[in-house]
N, C-alpha and C positions, 0 to 999 in steps of 0.2 A: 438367781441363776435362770440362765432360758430353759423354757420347758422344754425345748428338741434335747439338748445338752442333759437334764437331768434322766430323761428318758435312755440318753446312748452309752451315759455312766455308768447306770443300771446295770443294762444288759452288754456290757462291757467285765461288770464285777461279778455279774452271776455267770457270765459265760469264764472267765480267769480262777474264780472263787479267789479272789483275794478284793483291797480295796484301793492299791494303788500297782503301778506299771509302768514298765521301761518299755520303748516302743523297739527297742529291739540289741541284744546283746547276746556277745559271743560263749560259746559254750565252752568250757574248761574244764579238766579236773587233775586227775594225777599224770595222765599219759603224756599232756603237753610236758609238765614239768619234767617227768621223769627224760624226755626223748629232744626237751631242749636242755636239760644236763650233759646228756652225754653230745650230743652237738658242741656242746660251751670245750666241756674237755677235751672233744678233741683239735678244738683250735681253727677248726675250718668256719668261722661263720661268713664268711664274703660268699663272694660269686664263685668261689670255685670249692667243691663240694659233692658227695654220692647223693646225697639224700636232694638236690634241683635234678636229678636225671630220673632218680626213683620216684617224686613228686610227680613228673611230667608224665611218668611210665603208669600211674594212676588216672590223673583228668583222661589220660587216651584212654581207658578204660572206660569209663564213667562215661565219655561222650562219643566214643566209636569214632576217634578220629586219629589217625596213624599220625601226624604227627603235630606236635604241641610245644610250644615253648615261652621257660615260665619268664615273666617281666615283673619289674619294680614294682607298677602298678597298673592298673587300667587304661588310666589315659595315656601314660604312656606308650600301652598298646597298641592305642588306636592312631598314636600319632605315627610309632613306626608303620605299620599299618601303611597309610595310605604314602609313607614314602617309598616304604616294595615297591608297590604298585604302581609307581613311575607316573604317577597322578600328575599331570601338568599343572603349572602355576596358572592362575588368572583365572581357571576355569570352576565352575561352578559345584556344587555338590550337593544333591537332595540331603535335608535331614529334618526333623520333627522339631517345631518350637517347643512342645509340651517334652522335657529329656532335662536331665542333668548336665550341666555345662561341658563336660568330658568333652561331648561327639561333635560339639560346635568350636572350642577355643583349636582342639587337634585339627580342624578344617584351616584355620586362620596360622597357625603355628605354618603350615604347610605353604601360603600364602596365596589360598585359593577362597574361593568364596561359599559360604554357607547360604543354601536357598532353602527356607520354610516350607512344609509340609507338613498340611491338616491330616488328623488321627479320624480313627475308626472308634466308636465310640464303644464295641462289640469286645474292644481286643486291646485299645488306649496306644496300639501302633499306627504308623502311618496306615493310611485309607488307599490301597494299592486301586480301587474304580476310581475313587475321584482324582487320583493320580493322574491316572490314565487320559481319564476328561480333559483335565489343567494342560498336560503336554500335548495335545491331539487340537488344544484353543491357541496358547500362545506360546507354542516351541516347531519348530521345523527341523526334520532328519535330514540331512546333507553330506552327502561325501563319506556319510560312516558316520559322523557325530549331530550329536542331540544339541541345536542351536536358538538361543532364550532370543525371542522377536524382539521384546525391549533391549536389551542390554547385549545382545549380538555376540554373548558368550556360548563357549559348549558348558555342556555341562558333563562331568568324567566320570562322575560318582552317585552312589545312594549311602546312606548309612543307615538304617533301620534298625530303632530302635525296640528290645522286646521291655516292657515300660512292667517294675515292679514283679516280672519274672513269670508273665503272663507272656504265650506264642504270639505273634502278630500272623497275617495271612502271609508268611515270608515266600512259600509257593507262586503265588502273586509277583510278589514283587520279585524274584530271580525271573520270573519272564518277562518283566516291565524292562528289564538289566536288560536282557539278550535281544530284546526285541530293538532298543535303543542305545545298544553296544556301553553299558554305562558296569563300572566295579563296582563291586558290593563288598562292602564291610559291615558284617554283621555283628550290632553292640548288643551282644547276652550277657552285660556285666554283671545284672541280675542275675540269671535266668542257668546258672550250674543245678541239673538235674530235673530241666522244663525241656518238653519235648511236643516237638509238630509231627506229626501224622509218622507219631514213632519213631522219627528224628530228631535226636537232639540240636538244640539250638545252638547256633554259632557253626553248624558245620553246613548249613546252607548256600552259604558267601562264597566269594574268591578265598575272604578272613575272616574269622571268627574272631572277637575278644570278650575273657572272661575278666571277674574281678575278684580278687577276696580280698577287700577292705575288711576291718573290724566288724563291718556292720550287716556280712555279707551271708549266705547257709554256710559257708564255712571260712575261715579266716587263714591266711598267713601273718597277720597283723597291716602289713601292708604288701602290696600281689598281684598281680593280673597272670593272662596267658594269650598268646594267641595260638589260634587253631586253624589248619591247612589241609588239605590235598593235598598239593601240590609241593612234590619234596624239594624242588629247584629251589621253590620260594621259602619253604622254611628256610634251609641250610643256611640263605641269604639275610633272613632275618635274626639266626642265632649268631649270626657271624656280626651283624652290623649290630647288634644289642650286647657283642662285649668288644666293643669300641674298634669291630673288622681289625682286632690283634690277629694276626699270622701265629701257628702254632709253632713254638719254640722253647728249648729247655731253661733258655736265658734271656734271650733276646726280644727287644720291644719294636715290632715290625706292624705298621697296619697300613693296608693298602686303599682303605679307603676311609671317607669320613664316617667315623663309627659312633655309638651312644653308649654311654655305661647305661643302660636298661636293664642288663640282666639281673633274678631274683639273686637274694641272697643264697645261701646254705641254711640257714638259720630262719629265714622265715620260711624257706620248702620243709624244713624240721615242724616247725611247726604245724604247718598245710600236713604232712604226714598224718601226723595224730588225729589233726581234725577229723579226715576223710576216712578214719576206722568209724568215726560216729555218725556220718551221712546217712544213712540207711534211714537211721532213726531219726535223725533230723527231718529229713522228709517227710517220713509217715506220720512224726508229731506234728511238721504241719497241715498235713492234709487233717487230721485230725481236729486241729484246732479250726481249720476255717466251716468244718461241716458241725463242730459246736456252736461257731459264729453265725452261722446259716441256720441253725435251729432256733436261736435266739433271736435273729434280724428278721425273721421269714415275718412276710406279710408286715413290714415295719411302716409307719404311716408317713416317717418321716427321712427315711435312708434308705438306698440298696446296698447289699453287701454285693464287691464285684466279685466273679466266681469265674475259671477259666474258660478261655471259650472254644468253639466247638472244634471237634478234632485236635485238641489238645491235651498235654498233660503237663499243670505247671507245679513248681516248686512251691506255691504260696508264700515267696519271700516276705512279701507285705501284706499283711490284712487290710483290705482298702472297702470304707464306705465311699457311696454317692450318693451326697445329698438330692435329696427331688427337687425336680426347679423352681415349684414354687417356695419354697424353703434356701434360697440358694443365698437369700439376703443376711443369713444367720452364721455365715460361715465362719467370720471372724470370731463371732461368739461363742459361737460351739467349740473351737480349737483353743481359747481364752478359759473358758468353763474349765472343760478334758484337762490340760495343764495344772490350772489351778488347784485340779483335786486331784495332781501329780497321778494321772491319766496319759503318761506321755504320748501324745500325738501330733503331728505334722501335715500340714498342705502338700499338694507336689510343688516341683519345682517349680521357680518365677519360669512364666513363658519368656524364651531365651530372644524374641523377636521383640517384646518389650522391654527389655534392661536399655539404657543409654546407651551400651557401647556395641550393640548391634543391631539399632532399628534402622540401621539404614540398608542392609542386606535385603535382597529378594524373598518375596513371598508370595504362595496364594494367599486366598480367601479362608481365612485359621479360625472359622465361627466356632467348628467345635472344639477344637484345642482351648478356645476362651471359652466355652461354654461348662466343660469338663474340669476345667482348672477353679472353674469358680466355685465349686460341689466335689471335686478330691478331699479326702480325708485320709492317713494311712493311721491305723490306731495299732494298739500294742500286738504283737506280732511273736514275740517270745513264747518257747511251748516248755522248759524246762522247771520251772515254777510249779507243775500240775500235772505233767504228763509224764508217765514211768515209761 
């Protein structure tokens, strides 16, 4: 076994007190069951249902944003999303190679193009200076739009991703938006209960989307939301996510091309129950990651990342970063961790490398490669240990 690996085991085990670990799994006990019984009984589990209005009437709660509306899943959010927004085709889109494929396939679904953007190594979001640098060297403002000197496209959009449930500078970046007339879709599919400068995330943007995946601080089983100001734009998007049906006691009327996006009944049932346990969820992870940090402090071989400044994050993921001279071990180390069912994961393949989008626009992505080569996310679960 490598020595870094034997050492992160350690104080992986003394920090959990146990000996082995799930990198991260959804909380349950009687209340889901109890509250998706009476859901099952009373027949409503589709898209139409009290408990997706009462859900919605919660996340507004939670994230101080008047209006919300819940979706199948995340990426489906994001892909409605940038159709609201009457995003032109052909035209380009900021968004980070270091991100879960979500925010780049809903770019291409739209049939526009995703252009790469290097991260902040401070926050693991886009790097809103060196943004600024990149568009100020090889893009020209013209007539209102933001225009790529190679490739003679606008560009329409940013997507900013907040990476693992950590804030990025999104301050920043809405003035990079305003400055160069560009929509912001803000992906906090993480990030339910992370907040910037006492704003929660996702209400920054034109749109916000959330996610509760299985894997998420709280789950519908499968879920997303998105999150608006703007009450024109919602109403547009709850219309067009149940397939712009026209309201009718009988009749199948839709005026425009619509998506069955809408959540279920049955998983906002569930999203209910969860969200009685938030509170707690949170506070056990802020708990667990200032365990993690007592244990990592001063570690010869790893930093623990910890949120950065003028923020408040969820702790979705527990994330080391290997030091760079150690960076050559990384397969090892995520090999080891596993093997002693320590489950742990890398980030995501940088999405500028896969085959089926190296040919898209990019800057200079040294540190999205550099960060990606030294990610670690380890167990992340706080219900094993914390009352």
């Amino acid at each position: 076994m490598n020595f870094i690996s034997k050492n992160i085991i350690e104080l992986i085990q003394n920090s959990l007190n146990v000996k082995k670990a799930n990198l991260h799994n959804p909380i349950f006990n009687t209340d889901e069951i109890n509250e998706l019984a009476k859901c099952i009984k009373s027949t409503f589990v589709s898209s139409v249902g009290k408990n997706i209005k009462l859900f919605e009437k919660k996340i507004s709660k939670i994230t101080n944003c008047e209006n919300v509306i819940s979706i199948v899943n995340g990426t489906s959010a994001l892909d409605l999303s940038i159709k609201v927004l009457n995003i032109q085709t052909n035209t380009e889109i900021f968004v980070p190679s270091l991100t879960f494929i979500a925010p780049v396939n809903s770019i291409l679904y739209n049939n526009c193009i995703p252009h790469f953007i290097d991260i902040d190594k401070s926050t693991l979001g886009i790097n809103p200076d060196k943004l600024e640098i990149y568009i100020k060297k090889s893009f020209k403002f013209k007539n209102g739009y933001l225009i790529n000197n190679k490739t003679k496209r606008k560009v329409s959009a940013i997507i900013p991703v907040h990476l693992f449930g950590h804030p990025l500078k999104i301050d920043k970046i809405i003035k990079i938006a305003k400055k160069y007339n560009l929509k912001v879709i803000e992906d906090a599919a993480e990030a339910l209960g992370s907040f910037y400068k006492k704003k929660h995330l996702g209400t920054f943007g034109d749109l916000g989307v959330l996610s509760f995946n299985g894997n998420k601080i709280i789950t519908t089983g499968a879920g997303g939301a998105i999150l608006t100001k703007n009450k024109t734009l919602a109403k547009k998007i709850k219309h067009l996510s149940t397939t712009a049906k026209l309201d009718h006691p009988w009749n199948y009327i839709h005026d425009e091309i619509g998506y069955n996006y809408r959540m279920s009944n049955l998983n906002a049932t569930l999203g209910l129950a969860q969200i009685k346990k938030i509170n707690k969820i949170l506070i056990n992870k802020r708990k667990l990651f200032k365990i993690y940090e007592k244990n990592f402090k001063n570690n010869k071989y790893v930093d623990l990342f910890s949120e950065p400044s003028s923020s408040k994050s969820n702790y979705w993921f527990q994330t080391i970063i290997i030091k760079n001279e150690y960076s050559v071990y990384k397969e090892k180390i995520l090999e080891d961790l596993n093997f002693k069912k320590i489950q742990s994961r890398p980030a995501w393949s940088l999405v500028h490398k896969l085959d089926k989008y190296k040919k898209y626009p990019k800057m200079d992505l040294r540190e999205s490669v550099n960060l990606h080569n030294r990610i670690i996310n380890i167990p992340s679960n706080t219900f094993n240990f914390l009352k």
